[in-house]
C-alpha positions in Angstrom: 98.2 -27.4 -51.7 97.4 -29.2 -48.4 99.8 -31.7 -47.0 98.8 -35.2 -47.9 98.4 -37.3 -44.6 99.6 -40.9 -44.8 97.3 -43.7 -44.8 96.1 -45.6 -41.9 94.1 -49.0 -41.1 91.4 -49.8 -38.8 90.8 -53.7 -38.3 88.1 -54.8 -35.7 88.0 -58.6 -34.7 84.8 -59.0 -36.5 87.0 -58.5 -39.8 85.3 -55.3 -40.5 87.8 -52.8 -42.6 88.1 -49.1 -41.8 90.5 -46.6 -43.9 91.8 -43.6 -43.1 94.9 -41.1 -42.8 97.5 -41.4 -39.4 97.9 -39.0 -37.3 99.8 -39.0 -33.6 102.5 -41.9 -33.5 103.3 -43.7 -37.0 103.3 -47.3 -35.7 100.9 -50.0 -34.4 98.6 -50.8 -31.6 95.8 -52.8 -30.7 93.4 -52.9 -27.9 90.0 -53.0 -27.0 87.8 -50.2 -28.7 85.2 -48.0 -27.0 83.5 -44.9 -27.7 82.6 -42.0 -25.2 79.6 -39.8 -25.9 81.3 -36.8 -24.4 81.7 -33.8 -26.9 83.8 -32.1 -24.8 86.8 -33.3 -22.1 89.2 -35.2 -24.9 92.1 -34.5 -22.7 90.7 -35.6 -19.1 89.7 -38.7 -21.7 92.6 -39.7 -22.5 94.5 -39.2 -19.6 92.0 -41.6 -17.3 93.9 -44.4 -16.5 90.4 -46.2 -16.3 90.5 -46.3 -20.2 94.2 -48.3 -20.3 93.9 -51.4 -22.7 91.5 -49.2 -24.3 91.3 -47.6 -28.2 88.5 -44.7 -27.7 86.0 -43.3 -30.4 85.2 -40.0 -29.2 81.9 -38.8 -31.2 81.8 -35.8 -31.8 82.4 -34.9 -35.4 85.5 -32.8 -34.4 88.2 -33.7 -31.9 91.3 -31.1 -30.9 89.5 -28.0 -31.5 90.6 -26.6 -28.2 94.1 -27.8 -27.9 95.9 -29.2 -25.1 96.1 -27.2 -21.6 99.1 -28.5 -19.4 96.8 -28.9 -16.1 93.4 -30.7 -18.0 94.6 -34.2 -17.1 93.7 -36.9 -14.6 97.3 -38.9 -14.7 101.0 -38.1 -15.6 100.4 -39.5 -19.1 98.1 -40.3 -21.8 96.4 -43.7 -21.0 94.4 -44.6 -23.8 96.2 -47.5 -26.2 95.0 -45.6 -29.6 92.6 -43.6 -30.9 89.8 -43.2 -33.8 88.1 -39.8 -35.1 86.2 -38.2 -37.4 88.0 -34.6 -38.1 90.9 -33.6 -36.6 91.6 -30.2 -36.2 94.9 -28.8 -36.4 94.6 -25.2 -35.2 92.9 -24.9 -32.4 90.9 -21.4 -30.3 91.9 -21.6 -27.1 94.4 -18.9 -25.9 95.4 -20.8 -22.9 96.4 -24.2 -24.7 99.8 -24.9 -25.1 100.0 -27.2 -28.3 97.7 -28.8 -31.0 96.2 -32.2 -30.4 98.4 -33.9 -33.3 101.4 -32.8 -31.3 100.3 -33.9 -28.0 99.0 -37.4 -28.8 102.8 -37.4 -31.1 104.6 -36.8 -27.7 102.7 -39.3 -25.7 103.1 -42.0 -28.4 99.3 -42.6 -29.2 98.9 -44.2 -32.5 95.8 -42.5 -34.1 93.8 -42.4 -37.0 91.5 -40.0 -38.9 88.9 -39.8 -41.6 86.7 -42.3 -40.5 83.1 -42.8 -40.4 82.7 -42.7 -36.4 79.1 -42.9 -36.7 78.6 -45.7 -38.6 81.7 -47.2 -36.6 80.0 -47.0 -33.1 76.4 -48.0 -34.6 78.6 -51.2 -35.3 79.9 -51.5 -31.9 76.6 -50.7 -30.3 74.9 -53.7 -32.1 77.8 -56.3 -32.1 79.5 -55.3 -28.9 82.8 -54.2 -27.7 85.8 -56.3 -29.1 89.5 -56.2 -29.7 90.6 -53.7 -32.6 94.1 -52.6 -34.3 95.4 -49.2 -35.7 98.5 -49.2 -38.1 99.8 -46.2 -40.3 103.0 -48.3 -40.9 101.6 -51.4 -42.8 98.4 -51.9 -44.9 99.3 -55.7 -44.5 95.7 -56.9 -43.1 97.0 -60.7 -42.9 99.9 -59.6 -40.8 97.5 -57.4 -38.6 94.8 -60.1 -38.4 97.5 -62.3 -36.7 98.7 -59.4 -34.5 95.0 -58.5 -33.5 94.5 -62.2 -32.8 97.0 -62.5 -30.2 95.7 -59.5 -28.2 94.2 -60.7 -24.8 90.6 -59.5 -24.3 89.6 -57.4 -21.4 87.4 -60.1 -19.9 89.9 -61.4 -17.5 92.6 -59.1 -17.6 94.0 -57.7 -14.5 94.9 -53.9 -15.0 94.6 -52.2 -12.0 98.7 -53.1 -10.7 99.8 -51.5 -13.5 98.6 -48.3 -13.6 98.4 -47.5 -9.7 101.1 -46.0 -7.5 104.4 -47.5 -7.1 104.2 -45.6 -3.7 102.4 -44.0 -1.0 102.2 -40.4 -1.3 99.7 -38.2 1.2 97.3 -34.9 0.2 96.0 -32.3 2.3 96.6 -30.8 5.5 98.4 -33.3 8.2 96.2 -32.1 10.7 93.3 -32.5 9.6 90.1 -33.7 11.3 89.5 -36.4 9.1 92.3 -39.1 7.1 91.4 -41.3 4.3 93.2 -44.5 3.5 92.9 -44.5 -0.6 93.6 -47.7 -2.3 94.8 -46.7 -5.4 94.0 -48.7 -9.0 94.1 -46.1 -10.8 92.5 -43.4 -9.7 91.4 -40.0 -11.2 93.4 -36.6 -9.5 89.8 -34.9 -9.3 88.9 -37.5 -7.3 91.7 -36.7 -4.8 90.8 -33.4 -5.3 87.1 -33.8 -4.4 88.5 -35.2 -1.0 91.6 -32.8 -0.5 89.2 -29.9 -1.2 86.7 -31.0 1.9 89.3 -30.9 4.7 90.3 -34.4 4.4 93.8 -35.6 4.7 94.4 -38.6 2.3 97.5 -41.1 1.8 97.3 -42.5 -1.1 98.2 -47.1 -1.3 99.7 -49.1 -4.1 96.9 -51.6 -5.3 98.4 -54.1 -3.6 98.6 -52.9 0.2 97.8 -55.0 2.2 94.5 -54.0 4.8 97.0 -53.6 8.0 99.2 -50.8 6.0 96.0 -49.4 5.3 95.1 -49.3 8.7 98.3 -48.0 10.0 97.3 -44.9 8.7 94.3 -44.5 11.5 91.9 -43.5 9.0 88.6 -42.1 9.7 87.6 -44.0 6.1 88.5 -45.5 3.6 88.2 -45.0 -0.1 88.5 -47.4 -3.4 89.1 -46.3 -6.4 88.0 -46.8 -10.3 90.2 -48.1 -12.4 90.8 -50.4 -15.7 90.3 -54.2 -16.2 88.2 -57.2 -14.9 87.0 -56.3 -11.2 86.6 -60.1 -11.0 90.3 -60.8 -12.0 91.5 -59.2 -8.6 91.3 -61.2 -5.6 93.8 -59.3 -4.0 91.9 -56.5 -3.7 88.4 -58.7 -3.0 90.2 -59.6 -0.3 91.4 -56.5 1.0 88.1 -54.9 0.9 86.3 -57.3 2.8 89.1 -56.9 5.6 88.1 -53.2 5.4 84.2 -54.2 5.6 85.3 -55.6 8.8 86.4 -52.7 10.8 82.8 -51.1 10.0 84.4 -47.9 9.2 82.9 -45.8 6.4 83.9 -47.0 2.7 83.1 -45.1 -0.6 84.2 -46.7 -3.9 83.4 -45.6 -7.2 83.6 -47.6 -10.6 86.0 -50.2 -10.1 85.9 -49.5 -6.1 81.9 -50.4 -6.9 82.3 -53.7 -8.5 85.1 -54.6 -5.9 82.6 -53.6 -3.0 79.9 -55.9 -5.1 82.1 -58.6 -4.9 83.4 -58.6 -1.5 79.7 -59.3 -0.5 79.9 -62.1 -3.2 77.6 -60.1 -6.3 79.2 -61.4 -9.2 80.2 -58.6 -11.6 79.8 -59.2 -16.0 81.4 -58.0 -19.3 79.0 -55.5 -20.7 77.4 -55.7 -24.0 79.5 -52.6 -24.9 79.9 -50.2 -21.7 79.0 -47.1 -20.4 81.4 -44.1 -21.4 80.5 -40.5 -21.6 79.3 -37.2 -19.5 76.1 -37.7 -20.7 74.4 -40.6 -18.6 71.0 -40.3 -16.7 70.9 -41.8 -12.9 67.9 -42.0 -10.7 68.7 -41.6 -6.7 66.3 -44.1 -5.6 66.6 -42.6 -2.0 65.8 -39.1 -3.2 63.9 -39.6 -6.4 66.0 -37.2 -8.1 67.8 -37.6 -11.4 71.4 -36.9 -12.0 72.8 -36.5 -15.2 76.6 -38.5 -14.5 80.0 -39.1 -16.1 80.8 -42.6 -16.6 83.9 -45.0 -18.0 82.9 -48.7 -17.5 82.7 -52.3 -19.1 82.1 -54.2 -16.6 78.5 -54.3 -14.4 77.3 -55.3 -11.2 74.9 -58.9 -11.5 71.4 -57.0 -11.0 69.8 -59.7 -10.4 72.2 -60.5 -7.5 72.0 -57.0 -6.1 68.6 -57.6 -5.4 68.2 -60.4 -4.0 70.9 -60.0 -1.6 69.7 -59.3 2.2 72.5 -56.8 3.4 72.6 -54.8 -0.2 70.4 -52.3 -1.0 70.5 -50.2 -4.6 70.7 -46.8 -4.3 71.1 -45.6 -7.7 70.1 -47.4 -11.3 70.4 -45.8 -14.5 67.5 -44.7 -16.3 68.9 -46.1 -19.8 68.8 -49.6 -19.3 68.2 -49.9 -15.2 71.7 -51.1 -14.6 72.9 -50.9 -11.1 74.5 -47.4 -10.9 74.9 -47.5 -6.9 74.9 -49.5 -3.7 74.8 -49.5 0.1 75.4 -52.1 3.1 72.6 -52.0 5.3 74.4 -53.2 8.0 77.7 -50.3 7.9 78.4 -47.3 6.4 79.8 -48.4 2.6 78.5 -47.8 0.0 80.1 -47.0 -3.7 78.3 -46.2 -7.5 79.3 -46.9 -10.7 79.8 -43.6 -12.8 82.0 -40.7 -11.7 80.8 -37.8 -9.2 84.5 -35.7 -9.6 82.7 -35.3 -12.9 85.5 -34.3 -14.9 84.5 -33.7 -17.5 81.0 -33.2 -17.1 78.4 -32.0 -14.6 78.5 -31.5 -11.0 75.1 -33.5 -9.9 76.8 -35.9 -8.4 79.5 -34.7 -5.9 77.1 -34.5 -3.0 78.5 -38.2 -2.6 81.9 -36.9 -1.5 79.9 -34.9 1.4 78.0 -37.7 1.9 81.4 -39.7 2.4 82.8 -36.7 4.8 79.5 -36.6 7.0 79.4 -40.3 7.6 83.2 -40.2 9.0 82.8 -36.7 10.9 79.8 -37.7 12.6 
């Protein structure tokens, strides 16, 4: 007879009511919930420290049916705060994966819970917008999780970035290479490092909190800023910092959160999405190119459109063809420029990582 699973809870802010059975950590978490379109790339997912403060949806039906391979990851550790699924499969096809998704998310001490309705869940979310949601498997109390879900801060003005970034500076790549990048870390992806490390470039890697004279030290060709999670707009640190590195008219590259930072160091106000942008799925339009990319992307926060274009040293590069949000930028006046989804595109396609050579050309030229 098959083992019966114990129950778990799914409370959104709203009040709406979710059942299902726990898997992962027995326990409680709350967060804000999301849902990525990927069906593929559950690992690199959850391990994107972009999604901390985050409880994912992924949508496909099944999640786990290809295990857990030691080197799929983009951090040291699981980032996500929970997560919700249709099916979860136990046994899993993959000859090279080393354990089963129940065992991985048990080790990383993700609460998680199964047997729901994902696509009536994210239908929900994509009319009412994101909000705060808890997970329990060790209470069905939904007074004493109402109170617990109402004392969880919202994303909208939560400062993230610190927490997940280096502690300290670490370097990749050859010493002597042609061409150094000064990273700031808040959070960054490894492909992303990768992307860099794999095109000659010699990259140190900053604490989110550096100042702009340590990153300078370094006598970088560049400089790069990273994604990461939380309110771009609840960082003027790093507002500050960037706009010390506009200064030296170097060539800067962010992506994600390094785009909404770039925004507002030329004072483009950035805004709390209806419900994000999360998935490998995502269709961008080059405007310098005409072409169409088909991107990765983890974000709820946007760049002001309206501000973009009306701004007379900022010119769009990329919007996406969903619902012409502002997917890239350039300064007409330097070489910076940043997007908004993820050209390391892991997972997900490679369109997009002619950005990195892009990035490379400007500082070798």
């Amino acid at each position: 007879m098959p083992v019966q699973k114990q129950p778990a809870v799914l409370l959104l802010a709203d009040g709406h009511l979710f059942y299902g059975s726990a898997f992962g950590k027995i326990g409680t978490t709350t967060g804000e919930i999301c849902f990525n379109t990927g069906m593929t790339g559950y690992q690199e997912v959850f391990t994107d420290p972009s999604y901390t403060g985050q409880i994912l949806i992924m949508n496909n039906v099944h999640i786990g049916n290809y295990g857990v391979k030691e080197s799929d990851v983009e951090s040291s550790s699981v980032k996500i705060r929970g997560l919700i699924s249709r099916n979860l499969e136990e046994q899993f096809s993959r000859i090279l994966a080393s354990e089963n998704l129940n065992a991985y998310l048990q080790a990383n001490h993700i609460v998680a819970i199964d047997g729901v309705d994902t696509r009536a869940l994210v239908a929900h979310i994509r009319t009412k917008g994101a909000m705060n949601c808890i997970i329990s498997s060790e209470t069905n109390d939904i007074a004493a999780l109402t109170k617990e879900l109402n004392a969880t801060p919202n994303m909208d003005g939560l400062e993230l970035a610190s927490t997940v970034s280096t502690n300290e500076e670490y370097e990749l790549g050859d010493p002597n290479a042609a061409i150094k990048v000064s990273v700031l870390d808040f959070g960054i992806k490894q492909h992303i490092l990768a992307c860099l490390v794999s095109r000659g470039v010699h990259v140190r890697v900053h604490p989110a909190k550096t100042a702009y004279s340590r990153l300078k030290a370094f006598n970088p060709n560049g400089y790069f800023i990273s994604n990461g999670p939380g309110d771009p707009a609840a960082m003027p640190y790093a507002i500050s910092t960037v706009k010390d590195i506009l200064a030296e008219k170097k060539p800067v590259f962010g992506i994600c959160l390094g785009h909404q930072l770039l925004a507002l160091a030329n004072d483009i106000p950035t805004f709390k999405m209806h419900h994000g942008h999360r998935g490998l799925n995502h269709p961008v339009k080059n405007i310098i190119t005409g072409q169409c990319e088909i991107t990765t992307q983890n974000h709820g926060f946007g760049v002001d459109p309206t501000a973009v274009r009306t701004h007379e040293n900022v010119e769009i590069t990329h919007v996406n063809l969903n619902d012409d949000s502002i997917e890239g930028i350039r300064l007409k006046d330097r070489p910076a420029f940043s997007v908004q989804y993820h050209p390391e595109s892991t997972p997900g396609p490679h369109d997009s990582r002619y950005l990195f050579d892009n990035f490379v050309g400007m500082m070798g030229s």
